[in-house]
C-alpha positions as CSV (number, residue, x, y, z in Angstrom):
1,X,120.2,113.4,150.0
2,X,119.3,113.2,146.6
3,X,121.3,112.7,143.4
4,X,120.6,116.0,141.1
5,X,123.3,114.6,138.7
6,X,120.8,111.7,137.2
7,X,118.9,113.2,134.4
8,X,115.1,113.3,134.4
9,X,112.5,111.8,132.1
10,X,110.3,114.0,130.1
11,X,107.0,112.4,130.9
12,X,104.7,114.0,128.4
13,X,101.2,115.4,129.9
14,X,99.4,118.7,128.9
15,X,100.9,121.8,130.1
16,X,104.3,120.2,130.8
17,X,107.2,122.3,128.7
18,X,104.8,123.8,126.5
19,X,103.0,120.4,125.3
20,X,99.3,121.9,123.9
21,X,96.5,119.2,123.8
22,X,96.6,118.6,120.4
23,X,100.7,118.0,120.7
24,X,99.5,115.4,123.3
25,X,96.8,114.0,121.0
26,X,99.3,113.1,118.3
27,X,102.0,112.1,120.7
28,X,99.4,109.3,121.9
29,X,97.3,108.8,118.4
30,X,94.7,110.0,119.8
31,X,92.8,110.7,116.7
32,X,89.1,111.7,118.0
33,X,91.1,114.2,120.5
34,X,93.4,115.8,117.5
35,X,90.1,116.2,115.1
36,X,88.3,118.2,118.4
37,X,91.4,120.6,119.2
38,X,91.6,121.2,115.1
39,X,87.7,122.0,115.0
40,X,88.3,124.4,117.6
41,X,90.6,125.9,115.7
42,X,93.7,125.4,117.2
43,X,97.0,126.0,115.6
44,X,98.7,123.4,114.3
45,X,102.4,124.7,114.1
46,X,102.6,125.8,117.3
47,X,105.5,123.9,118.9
48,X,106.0,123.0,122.4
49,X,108.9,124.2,124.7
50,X,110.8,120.7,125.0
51,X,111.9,119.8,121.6
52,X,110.2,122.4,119.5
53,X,108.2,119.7,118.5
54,X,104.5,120.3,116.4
55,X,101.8,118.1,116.4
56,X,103.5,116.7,113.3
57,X,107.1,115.8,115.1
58,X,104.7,114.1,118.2
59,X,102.8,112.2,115.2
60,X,105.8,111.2,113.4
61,X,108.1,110.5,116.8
62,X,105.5,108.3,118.2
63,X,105.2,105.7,115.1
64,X,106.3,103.2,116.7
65,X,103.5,102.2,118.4
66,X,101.4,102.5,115.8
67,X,97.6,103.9,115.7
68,X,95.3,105.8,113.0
69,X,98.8,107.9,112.5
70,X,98.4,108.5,108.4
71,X,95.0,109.9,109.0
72,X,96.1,112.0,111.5
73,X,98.5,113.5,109.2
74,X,96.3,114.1,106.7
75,X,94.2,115.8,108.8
76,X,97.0,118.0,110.4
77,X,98.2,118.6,106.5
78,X,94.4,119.6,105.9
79,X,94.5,122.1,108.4
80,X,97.2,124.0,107.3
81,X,100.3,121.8,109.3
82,X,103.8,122.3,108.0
83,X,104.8,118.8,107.0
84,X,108.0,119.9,106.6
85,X,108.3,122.2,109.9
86,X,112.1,122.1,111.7
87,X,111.9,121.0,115.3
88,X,114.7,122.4,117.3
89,X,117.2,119.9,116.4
90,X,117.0,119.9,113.0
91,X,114.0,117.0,112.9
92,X,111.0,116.9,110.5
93,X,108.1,114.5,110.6
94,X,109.8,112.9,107.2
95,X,113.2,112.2,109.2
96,X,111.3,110.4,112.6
97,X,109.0,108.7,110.7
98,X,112.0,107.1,108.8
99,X,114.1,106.6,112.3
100,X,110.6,104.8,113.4
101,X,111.4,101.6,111.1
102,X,107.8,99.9,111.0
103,X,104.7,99.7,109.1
104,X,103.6,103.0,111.0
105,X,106.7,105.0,110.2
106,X,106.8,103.8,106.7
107,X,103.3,104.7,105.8
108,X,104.0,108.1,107.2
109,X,107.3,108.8,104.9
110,X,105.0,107.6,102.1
111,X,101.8,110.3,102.8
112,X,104.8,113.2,103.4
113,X,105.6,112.8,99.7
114,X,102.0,112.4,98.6
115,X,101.1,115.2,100.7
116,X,104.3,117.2,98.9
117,X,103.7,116.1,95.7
118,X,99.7,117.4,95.9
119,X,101.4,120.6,96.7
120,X,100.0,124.0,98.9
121,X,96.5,122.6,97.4
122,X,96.4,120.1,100.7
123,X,98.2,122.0,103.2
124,X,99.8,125.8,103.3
125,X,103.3,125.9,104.3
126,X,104.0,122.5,102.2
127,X,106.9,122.9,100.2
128,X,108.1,121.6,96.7
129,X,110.2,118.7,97.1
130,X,112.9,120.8,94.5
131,X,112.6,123.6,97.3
132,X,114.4,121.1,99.4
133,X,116.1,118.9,97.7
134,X,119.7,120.8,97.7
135,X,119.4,120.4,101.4
């Protein structure tokens, strides 16, 4: 008999709950992997089915353990990402990165700003920093 009461892991992998491969290439920091899927012309806002993450949230959750994260970001950012995209429980990339609490994470919360002070000239979608400050 098995116990159906014990909740299960999410063990990330392509395909699983909606996870694309570039959602798994930032998840891992996989940089050569993102740079391919984002040549090809995939869509970086596209969100999976488990957390509503995008590429972003997987870049910014993962921080912890460190990797070519920052240049990832920039080129998400380049390719029209939403820095500032909503994942299904209210999270942004700015908001993991922070709850990350290393070099990694920091860097991170430090290109969001630089990415939002440059403005819609690096990335469509990026929003003033007024247009969210009363939030």
């Amino acid at each position: 008999m098995t116990d159906n009461s014990k909740p299960t892991l999410f063990r990330p992998a392509v395909g699983s709950r909606g996870m694309t491969e570039l959602h798994y290439a930032a998840f891992r920091g996989d940089q050569n992997e993102l740079e391919r899927q984002l040549e090809v012309g995939v869509d970086p806002n596209v969100k999976d089915q488990y957390r509503g993450y995008a590429a972003v949230h997987w870049l910014a959750d993962m921080a912890a353990t460190g990797g070519p994260r920052v240049q990832m970001l920039r080129l998400l950012a380049q390719h029209g990402a939403d820095i500032d995209a909503l994942a299904d429980n209210g999270a942004t990339a700015l908001s993991l990165a922070t709850e990350a609490g290393n070099d990694t994470g920091a860097q991170l919360v430090e290109e969001i700003g630089a990415l939002r002070s440059r403005g819609s000239d690096r990335a469509e979608g990026v929003r003033d920093q007024s247009d969210t400050a009363g939030r």
